[in-house]
Jmol script that loads the backbone (N, CA, C; Angstrom):
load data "model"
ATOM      1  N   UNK A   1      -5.779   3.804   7.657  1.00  0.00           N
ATOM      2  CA  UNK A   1      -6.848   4.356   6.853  1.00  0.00           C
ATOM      3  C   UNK A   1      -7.319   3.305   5.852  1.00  0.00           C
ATOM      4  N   UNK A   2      -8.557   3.078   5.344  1.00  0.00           N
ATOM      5  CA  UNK A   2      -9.521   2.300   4.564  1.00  0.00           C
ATOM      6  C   UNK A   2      -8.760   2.566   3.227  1.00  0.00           C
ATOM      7  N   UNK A   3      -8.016   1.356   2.796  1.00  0.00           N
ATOM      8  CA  UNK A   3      -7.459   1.531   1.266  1.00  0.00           C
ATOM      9  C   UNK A   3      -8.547   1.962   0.069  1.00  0.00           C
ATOM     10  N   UNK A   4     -10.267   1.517   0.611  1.00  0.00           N
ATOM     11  CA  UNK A   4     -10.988   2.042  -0.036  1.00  0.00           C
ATOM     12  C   UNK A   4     -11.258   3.294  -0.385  1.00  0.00           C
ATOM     13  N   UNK A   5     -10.729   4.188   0.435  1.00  0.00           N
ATOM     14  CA  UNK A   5     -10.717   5.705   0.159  1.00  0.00           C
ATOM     15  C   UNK A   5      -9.986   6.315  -0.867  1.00  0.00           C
ATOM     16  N   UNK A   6      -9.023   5.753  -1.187  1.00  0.00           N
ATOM     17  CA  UNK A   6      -7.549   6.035  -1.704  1.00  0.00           C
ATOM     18  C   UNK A   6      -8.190   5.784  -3.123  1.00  0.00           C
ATOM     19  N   UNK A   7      -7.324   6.598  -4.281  1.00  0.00           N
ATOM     20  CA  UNK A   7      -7.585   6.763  -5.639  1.00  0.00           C
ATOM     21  C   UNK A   7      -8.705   5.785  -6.168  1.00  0.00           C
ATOM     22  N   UNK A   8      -9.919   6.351  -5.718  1.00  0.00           N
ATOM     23  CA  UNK A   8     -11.226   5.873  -6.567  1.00  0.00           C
ATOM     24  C   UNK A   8     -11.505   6.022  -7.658  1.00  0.00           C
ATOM     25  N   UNK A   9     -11.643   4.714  -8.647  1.00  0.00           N
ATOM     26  CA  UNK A   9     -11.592   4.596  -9.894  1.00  0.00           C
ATOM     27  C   UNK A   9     -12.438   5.709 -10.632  1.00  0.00           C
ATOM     28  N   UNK A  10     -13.573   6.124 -10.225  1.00  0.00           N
ATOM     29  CA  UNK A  10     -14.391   7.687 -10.722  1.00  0.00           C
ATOM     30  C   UNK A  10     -13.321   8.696 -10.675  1.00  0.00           C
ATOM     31  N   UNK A  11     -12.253   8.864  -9.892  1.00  0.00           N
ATOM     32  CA  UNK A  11     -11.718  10.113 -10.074  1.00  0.00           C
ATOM     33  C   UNK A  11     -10.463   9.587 -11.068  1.00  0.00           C
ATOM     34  N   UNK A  12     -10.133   8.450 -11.463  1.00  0.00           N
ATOM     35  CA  UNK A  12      -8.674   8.025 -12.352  1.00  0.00           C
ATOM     36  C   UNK A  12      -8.706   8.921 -13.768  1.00  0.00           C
ATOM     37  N   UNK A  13      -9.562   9.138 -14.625  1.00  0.00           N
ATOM     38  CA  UNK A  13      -9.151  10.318 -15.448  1.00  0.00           C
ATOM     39  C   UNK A  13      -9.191  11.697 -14.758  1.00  0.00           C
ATOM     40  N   UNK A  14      -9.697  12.436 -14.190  1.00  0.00           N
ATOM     41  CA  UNK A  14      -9.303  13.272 -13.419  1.00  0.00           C
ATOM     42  C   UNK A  14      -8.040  13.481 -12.900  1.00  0.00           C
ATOM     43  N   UNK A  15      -7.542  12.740 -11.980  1.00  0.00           N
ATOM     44  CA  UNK A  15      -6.256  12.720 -11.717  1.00  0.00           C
ATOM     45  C   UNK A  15      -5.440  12.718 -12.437  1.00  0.00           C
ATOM     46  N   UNK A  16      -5.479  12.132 -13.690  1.00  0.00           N
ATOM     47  CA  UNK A  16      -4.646  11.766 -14.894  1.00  0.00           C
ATOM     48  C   UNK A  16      -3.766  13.446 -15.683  1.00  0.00           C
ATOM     49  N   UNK A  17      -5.134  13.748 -15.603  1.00  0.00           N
ATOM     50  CA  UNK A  17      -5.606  14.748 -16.124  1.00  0.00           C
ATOM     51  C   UNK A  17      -5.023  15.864 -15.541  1.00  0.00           C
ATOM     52  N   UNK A  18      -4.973  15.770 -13.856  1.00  0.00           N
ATOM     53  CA  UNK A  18      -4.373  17.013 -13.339  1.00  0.00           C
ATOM     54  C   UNK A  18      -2.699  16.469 -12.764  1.00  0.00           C
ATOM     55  N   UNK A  19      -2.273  15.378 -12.916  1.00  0.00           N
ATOM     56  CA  UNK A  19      -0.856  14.852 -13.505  1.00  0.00           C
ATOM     57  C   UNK A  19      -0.230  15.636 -14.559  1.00  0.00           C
ATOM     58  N   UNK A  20      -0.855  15.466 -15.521  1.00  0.00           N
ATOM     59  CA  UNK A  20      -0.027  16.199 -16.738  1.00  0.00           C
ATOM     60  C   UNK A  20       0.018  17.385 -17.072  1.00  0.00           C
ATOM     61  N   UNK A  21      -0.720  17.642 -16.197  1.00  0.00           N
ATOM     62  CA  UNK A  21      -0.818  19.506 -16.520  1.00  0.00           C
ATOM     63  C   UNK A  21      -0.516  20.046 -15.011  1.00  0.00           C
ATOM     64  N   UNK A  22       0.250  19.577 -14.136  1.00  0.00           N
ATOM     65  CA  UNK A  22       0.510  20.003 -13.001  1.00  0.00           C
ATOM     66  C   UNK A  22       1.099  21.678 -13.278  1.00  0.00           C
ATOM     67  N   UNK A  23       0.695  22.650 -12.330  1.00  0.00           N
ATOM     68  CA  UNK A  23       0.994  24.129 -12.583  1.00  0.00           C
ATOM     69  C   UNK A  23       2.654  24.307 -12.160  1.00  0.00           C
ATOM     70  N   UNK A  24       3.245  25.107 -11.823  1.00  0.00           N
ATOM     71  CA  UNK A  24       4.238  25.442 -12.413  1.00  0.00           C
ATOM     72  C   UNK A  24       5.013  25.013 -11.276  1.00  0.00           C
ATOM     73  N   UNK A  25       4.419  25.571  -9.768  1.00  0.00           N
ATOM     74  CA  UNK A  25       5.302  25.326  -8.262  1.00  0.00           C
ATOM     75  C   UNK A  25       4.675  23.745  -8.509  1.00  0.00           C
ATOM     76  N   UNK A  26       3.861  22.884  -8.567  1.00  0.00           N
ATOM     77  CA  UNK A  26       3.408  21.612  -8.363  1.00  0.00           C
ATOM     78  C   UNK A  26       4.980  20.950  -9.072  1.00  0.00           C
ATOM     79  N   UNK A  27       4.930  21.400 -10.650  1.00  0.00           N
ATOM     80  CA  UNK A  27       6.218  20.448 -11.003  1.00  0.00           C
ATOM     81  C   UNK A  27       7.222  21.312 -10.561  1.00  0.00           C
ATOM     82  N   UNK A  28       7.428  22.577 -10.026  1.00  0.00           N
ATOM     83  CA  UNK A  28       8.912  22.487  -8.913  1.00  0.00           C
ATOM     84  C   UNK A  28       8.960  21.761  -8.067  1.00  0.00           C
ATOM     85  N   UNK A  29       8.277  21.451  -7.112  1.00  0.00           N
ATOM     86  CA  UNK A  29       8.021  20.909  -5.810  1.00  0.00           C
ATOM     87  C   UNK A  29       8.253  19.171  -6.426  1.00  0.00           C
ATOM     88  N   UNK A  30       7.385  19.129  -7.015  1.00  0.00           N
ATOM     89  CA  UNK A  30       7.747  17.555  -7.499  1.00  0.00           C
ATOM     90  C   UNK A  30       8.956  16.822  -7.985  1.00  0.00           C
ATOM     91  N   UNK A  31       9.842  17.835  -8.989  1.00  0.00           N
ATOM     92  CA  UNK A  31      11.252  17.672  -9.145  1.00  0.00           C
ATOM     93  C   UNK A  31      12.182  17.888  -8.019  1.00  0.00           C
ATOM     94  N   UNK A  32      11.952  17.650  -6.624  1.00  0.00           N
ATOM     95  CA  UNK A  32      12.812  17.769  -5.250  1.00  0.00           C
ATOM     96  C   UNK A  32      11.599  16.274  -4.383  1.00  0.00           C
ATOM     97  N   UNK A  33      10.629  15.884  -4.845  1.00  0.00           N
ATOM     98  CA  UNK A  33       9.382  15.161  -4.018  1.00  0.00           C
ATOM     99  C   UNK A  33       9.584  13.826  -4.899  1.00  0.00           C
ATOM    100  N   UNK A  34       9.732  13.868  -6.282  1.00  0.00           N
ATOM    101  CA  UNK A  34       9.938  12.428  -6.993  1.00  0.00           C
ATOM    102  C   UNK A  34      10.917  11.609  -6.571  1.00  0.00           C
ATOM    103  N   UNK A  35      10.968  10.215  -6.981  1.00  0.00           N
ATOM    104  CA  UNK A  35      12.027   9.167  -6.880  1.00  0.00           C
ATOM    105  C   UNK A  35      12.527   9.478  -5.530  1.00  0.00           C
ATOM    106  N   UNK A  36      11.737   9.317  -4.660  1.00  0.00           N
ATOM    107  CA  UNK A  36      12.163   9.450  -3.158  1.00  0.00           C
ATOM    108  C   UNK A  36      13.414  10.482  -2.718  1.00  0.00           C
ATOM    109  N   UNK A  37      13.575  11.408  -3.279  1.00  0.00           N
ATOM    110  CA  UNK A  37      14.917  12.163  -3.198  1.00  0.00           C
ATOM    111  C   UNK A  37      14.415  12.757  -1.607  1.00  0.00           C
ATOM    112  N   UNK A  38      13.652  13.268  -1.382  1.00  0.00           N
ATOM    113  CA  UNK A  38      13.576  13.539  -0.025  1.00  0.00           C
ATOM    114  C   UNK A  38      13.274  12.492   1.154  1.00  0.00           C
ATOM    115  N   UNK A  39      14.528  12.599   1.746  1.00  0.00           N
ATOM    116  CA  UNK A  39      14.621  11.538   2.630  1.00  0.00           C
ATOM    117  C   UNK A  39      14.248  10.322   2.931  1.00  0.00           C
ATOM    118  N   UNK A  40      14.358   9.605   1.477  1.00  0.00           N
ATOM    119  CA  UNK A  40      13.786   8.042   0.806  1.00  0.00           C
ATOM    120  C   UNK A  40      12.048   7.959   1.419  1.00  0.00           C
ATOM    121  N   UNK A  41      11.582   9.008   1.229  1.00  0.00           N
ATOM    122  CA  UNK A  41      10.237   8.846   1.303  1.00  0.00           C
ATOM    123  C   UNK A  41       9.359   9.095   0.186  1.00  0.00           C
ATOM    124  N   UNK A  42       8.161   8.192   0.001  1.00  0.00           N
ATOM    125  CA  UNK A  42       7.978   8.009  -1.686  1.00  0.00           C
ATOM    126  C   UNK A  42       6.534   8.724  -1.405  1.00  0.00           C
ATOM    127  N   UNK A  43       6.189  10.025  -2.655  1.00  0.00           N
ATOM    128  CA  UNK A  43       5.410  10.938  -2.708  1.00  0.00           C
ATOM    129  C   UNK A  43       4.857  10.365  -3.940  1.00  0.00           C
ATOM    130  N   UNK A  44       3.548  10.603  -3.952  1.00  0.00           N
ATOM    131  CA  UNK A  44       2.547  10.564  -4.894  1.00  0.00           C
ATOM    132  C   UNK A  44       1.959  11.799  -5.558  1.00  0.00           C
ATOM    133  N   UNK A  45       1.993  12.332  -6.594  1.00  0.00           N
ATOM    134  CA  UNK A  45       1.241  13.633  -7.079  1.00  0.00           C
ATOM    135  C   UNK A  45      -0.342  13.226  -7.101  1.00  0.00           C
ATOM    136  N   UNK A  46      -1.301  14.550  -7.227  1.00  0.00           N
ATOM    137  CA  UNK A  46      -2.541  14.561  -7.423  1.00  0.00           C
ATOM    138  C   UNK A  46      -3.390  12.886  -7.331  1.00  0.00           C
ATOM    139  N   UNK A  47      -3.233  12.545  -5.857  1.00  0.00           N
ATOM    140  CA  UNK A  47      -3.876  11.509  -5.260  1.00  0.00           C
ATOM    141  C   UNK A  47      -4.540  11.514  -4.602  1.00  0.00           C
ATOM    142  N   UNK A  48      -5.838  10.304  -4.834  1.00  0.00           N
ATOM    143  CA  UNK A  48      -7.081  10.743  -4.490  1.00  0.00           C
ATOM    144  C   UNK A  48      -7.404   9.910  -3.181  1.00  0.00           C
ATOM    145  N   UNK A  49      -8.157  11.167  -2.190  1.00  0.00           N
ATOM    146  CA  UNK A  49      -8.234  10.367  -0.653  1.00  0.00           C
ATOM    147  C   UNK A  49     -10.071  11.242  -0.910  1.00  0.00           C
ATOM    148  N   UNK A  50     -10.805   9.500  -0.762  1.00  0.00           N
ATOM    149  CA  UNK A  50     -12.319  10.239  -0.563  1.00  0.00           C
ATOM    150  C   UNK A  50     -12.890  10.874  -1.781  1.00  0.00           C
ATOM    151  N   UNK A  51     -13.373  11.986  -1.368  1.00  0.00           N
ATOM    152  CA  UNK A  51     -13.779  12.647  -2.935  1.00  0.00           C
ATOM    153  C   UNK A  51     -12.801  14.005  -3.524  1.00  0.00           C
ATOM    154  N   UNK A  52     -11.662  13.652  -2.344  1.00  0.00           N
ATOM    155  CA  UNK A  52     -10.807  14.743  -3.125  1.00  0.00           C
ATOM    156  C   UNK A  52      -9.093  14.164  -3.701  1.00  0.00           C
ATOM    157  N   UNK A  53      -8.935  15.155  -4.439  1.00  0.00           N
ATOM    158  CA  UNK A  53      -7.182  14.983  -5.008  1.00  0.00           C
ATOM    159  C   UNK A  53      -6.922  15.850  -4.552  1.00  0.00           C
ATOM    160  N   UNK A  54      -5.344  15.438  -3.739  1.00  0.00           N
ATOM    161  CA  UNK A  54      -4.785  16.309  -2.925  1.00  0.00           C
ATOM    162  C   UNK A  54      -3.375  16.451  -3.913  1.00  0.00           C
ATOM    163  N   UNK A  55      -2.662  17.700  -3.821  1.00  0.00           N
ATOM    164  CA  UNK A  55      -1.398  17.720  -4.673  1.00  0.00           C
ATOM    165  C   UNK A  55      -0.501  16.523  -4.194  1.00  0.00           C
ATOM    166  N   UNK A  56       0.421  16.511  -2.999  1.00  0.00           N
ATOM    167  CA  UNK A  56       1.157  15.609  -2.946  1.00  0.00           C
ATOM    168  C   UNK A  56       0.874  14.678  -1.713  1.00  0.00           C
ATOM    169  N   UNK A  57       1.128  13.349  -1.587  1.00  0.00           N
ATOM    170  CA  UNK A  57       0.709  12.697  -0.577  1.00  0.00           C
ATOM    171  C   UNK A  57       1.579  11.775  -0.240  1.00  0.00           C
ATOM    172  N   UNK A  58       2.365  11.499   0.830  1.00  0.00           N
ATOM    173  CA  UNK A  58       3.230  10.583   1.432  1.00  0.00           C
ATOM    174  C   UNK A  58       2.458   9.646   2.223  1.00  0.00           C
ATOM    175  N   UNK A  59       2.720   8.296   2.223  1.00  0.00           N
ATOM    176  CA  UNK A  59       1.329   6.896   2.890  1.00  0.00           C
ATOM    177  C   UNK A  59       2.316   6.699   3.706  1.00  0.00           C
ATOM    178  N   UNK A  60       3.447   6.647   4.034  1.00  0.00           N
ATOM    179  CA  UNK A  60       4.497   6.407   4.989  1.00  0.00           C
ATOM    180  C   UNK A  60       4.256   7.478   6.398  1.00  0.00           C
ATOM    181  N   UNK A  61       4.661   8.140   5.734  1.00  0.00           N
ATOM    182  CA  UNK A  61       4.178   9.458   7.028  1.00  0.00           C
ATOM    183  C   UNK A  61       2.437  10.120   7.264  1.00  0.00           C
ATOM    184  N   UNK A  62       1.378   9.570   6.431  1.00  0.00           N
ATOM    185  CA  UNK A  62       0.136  10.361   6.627  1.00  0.00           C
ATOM    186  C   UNK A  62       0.481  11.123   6.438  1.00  0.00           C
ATOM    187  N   UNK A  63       0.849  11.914   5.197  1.00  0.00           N
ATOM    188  CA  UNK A  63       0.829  13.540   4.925  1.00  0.00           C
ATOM    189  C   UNK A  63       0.560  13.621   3.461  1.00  0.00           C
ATOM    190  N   UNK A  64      -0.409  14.788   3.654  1.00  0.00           N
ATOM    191  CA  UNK A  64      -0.865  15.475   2.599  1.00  0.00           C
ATOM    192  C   UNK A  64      -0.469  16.963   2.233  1.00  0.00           C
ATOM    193  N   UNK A  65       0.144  16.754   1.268  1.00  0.00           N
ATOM    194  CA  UNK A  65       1.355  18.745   1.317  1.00  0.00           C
ATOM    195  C   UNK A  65       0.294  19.365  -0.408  1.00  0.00           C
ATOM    196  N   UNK A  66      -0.131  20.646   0.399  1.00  0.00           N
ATOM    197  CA  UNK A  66      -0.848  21.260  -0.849  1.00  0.00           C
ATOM    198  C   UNK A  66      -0.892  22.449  -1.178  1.00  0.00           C
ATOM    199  N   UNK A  67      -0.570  23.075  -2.351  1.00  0.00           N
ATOM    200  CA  UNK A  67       0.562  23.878  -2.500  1.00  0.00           C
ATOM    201  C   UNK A  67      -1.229  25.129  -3.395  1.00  0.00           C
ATOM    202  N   UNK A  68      -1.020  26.084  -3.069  1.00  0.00           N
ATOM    203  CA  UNK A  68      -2.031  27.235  -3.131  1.00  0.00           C
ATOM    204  C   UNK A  68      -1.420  28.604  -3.545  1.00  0.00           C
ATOM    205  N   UNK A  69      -2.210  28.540  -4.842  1.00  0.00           N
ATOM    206  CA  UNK A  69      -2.232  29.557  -5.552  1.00  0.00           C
ATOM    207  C   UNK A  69      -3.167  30.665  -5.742  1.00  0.00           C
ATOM    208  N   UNK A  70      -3.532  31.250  -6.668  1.00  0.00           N
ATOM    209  CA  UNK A  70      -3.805  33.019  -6.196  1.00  0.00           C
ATOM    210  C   UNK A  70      -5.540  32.326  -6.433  1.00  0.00           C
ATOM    211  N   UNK A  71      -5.849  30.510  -7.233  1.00  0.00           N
ATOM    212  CA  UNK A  71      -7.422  30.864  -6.813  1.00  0.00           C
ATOM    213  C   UNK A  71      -7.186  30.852  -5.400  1.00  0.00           C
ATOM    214  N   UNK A  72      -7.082  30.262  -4.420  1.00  0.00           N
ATOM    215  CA  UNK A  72      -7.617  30.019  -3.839  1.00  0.00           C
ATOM    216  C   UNK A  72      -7.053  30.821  -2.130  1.00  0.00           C
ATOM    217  N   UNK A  73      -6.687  31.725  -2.953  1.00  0.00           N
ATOM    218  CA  UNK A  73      -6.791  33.470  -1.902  1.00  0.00           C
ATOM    219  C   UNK A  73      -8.486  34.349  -1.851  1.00  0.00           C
ATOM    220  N   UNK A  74      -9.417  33.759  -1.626  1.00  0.00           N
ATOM    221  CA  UNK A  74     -10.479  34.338  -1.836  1.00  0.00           C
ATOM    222  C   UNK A  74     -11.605  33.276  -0.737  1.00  0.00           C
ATOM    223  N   UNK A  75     -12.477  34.154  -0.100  1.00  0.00           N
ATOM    224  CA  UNK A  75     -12.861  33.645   1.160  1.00  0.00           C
ATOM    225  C   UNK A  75     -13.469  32.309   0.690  1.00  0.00           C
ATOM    226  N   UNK A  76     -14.348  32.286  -0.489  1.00  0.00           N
ATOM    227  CA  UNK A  76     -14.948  30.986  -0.713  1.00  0.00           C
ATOM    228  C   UNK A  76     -13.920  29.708  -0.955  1.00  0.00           C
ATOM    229  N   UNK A  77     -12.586  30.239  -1.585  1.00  0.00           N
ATOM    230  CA  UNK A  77     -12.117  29.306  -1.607  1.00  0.00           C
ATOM    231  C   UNK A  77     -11.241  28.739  -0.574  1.00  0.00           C
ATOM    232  N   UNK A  78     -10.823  29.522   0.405  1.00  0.00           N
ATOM    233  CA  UNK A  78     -10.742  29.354   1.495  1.00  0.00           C
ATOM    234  C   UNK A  78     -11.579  28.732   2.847  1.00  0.00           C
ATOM    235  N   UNK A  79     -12.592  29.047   2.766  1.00  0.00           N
ATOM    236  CA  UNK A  79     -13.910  28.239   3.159  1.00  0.00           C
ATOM    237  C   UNK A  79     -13.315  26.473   2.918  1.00  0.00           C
ATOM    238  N   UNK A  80     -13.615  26.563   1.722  1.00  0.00           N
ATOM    239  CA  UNK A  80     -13.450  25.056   1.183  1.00  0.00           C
ATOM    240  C   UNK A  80     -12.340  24.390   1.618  1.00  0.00           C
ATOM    241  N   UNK A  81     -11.383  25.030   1.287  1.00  0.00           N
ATOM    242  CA  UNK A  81      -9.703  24.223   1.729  1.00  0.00           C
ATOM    243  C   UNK A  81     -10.020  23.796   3.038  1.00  0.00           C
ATOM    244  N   UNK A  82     -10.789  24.982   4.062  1.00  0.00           N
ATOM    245  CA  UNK A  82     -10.587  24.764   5.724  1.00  0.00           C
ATOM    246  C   UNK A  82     -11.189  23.102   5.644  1.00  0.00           C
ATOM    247  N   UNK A  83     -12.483  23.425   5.124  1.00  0.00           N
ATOM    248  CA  UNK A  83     -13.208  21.882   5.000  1.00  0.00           C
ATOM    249  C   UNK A  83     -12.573  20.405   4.470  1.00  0.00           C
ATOM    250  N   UNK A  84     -12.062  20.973   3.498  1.00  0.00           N
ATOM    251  CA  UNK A  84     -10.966  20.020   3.263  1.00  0.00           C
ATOM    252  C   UNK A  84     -10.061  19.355   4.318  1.00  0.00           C
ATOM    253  N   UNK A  85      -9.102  20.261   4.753  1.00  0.00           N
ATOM    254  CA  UNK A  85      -8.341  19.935   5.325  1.00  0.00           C
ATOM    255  C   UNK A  85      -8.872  19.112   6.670  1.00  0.00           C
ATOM    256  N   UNK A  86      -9.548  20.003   7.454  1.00  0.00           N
ATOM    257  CA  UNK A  86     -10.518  19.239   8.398  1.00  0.00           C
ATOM    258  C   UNK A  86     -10.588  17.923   8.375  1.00  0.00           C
ATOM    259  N   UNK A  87     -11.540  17.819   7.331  1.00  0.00           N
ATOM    260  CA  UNK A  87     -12.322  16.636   6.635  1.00  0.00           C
ATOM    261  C   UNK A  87     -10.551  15.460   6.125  1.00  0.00           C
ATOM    262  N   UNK A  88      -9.356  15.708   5.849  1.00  0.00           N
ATOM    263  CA  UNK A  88      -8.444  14.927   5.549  1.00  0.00           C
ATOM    264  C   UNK A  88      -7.730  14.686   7.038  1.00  0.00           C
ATOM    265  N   UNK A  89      -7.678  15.609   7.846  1.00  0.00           N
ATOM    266  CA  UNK A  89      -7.415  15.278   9.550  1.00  0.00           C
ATOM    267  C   UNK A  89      -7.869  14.456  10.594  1.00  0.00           C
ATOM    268  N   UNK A  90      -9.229  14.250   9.701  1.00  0.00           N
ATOM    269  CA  UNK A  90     -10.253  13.494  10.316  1.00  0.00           C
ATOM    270  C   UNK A  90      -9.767  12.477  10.021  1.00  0.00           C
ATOM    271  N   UNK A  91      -9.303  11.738   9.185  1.00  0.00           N
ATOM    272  CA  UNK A  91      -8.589  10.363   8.616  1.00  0.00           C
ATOM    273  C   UNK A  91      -7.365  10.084   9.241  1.00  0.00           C
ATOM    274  N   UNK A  92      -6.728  11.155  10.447  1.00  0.00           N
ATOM    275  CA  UNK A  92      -5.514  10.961  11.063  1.00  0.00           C
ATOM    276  C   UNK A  92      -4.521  10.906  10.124  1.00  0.00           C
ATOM    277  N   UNK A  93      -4.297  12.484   8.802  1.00  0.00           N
ATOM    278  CA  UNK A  93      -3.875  12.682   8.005  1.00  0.00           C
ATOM    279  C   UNK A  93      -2.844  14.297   8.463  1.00  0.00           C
ATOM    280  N   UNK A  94      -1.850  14.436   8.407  1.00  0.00           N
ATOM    281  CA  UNK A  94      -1.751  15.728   8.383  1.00  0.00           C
ATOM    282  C   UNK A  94      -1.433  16.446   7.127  1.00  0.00           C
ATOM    283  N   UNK A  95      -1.586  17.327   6.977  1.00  0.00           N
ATOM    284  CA  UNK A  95      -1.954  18.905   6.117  1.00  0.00           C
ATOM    285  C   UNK A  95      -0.676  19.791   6.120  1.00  0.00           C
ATOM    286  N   UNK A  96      -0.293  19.978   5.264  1.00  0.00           N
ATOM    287  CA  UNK A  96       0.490  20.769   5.207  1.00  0.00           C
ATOM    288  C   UNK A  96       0.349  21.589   3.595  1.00  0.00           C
ATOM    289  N   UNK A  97       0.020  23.281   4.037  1.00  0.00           N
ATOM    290  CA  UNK A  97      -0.326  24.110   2.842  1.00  0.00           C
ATOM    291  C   UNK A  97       0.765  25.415   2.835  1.00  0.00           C
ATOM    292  N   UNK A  98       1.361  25.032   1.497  1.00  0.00           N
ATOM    293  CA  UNK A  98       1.635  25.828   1.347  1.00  0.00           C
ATOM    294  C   UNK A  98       1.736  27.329  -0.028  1.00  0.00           C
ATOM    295  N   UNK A  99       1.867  28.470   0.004  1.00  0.00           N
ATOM    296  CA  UNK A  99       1.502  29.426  -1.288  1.00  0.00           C
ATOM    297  C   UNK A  99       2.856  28.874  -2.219  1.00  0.00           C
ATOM    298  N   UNK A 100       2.061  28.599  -3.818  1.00  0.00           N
ATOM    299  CA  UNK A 100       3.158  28.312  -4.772  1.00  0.00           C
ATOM    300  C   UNK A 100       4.186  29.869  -4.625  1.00  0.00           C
ATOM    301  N   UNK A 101       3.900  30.870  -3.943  1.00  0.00           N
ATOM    302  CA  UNK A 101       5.762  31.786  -3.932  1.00  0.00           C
ATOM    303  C   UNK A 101       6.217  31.337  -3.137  1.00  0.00           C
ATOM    304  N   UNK A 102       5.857  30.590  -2.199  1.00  0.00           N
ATOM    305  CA  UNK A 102       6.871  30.269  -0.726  1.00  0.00           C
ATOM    306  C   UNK A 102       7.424  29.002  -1.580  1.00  0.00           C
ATOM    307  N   UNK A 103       7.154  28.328  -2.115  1.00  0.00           N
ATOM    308  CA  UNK A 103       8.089  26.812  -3.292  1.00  0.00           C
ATOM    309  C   UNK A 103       8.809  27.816  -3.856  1.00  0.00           C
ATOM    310  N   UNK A 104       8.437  28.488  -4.482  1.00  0.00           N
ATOM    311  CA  UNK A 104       9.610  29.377  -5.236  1.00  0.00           C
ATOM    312  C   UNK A 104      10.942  29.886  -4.475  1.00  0.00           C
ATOM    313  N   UNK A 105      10.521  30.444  -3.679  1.00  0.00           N
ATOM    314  CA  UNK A 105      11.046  31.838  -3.253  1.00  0.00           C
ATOM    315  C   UNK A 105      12.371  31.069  -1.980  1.00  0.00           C
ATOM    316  N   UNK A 106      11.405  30.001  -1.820  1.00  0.00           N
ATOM    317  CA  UNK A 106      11.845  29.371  -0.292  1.00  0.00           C
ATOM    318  C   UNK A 106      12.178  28.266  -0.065  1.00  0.00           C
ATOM    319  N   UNK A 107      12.351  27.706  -0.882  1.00  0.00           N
ATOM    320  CA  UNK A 107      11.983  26.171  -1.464  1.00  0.00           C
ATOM    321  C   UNK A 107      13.146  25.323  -0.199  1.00  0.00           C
ATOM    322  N   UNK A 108      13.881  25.845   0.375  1.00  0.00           N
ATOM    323  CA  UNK A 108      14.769  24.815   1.153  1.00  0.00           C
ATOM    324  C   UNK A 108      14.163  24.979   2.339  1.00  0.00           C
ATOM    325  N   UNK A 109      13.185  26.089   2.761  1.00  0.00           N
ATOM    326  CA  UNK A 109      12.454  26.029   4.255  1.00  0.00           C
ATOM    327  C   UNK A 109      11.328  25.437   4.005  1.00  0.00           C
ATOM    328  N   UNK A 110      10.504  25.087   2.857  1.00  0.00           N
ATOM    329  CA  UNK A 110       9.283  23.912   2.546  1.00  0.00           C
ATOM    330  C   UNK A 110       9.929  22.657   2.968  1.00  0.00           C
ATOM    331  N   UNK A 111      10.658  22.328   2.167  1.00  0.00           N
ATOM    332  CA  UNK A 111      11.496  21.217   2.110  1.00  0.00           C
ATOM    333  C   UNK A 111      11.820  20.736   3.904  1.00  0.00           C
ATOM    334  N   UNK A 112      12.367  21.741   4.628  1.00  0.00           N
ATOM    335  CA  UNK A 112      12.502  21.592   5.961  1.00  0.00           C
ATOM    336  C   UNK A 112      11.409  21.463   6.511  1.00  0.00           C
ATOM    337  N   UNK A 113      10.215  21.828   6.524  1.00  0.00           N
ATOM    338  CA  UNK A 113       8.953  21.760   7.113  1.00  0.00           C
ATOM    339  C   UNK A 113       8.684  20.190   6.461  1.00  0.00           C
ATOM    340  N   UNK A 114       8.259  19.970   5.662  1.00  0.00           N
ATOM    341  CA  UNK A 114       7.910  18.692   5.115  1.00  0.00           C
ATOM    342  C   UNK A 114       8.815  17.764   5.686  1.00  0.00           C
ATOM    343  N   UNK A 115       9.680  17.681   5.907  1.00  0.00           N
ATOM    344  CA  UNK A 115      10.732  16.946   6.753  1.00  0.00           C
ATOM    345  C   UNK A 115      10.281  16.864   8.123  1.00  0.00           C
ATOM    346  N   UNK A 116      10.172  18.116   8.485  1.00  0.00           N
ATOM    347  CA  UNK A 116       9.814  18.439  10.090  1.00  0.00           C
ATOM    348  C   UNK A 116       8.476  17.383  10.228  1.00  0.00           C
ATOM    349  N   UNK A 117       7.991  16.734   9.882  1.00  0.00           N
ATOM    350  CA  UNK A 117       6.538  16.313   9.573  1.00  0.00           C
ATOM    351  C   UNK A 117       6.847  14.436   9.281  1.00  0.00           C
ATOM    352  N   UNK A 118       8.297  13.879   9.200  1.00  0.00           N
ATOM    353  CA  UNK A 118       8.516  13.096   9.517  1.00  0.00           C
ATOM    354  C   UNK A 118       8.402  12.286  10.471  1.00  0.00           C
ATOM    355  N   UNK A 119       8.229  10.979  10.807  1.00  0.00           N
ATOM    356  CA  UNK A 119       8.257  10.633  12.219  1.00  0.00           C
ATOM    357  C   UNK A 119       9.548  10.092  12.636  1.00  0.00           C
ATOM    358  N   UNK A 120      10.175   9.599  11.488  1.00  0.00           N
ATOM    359  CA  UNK A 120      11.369   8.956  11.930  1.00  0.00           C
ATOM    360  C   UNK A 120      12.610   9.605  11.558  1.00  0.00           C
TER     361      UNK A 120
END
end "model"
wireframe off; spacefill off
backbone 0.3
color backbone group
């Protein structure tokens, strides 16, 4: 993929921005996703591919893991994600979404899926 796509300087306060205020499953998920603890593979929070920031993003494996909350249970915003995601597949990216209760609730079968999504 075109390194030019990747965190475009127009979106660097933005991102910054949704770094420090990550919602509640984002910094669960991230305290098991930081300092390579999952399977020495190094995750990036709220990184920008194109014109979007995706929650977490692994450059080793092409994966983009994005974690959905109660906005975006509602058809328009659903609409959008589909496009999204699409539109990040198209880059020979895979997608992986999941609802912030399933991090909660489930957090060692995320963890297994995100794994599952390894190549090596």
């Amino acid at each position: 993929m075109n390194k030019k796509c990747h965190d475009k300087p127009e979106s660097k306060d933005k991102r910054k921005s949704l770094r420090n205020n990550l919602t509640s499953a984002e910094a669960f998920l991230w305290s098991h996703l930081s300092s390579k603890q999952l399977k020495g593979r190094k995750f990036r929070r709220q990184h920008g591919i194109n014109n979007y920031i995706v929650d977490f993003y692994c450059a080793s494996e092409n994966l983009v893991i994005e974690l959905d909350g109660e906005v975006h249970m509602n058809a328009t915003a659903k609409e959008y994600d589909s496009k999204r995601t699409k539109h990040l597949e198209s880059l020979s990216l895979n997608v992986l979404r999941f609802e912030n209760k399933m991090v909660f609730e489930n957090l060692k079968s995320v963890l297994m899926e995100i794994e599952a999504h390894f190549d090596s």
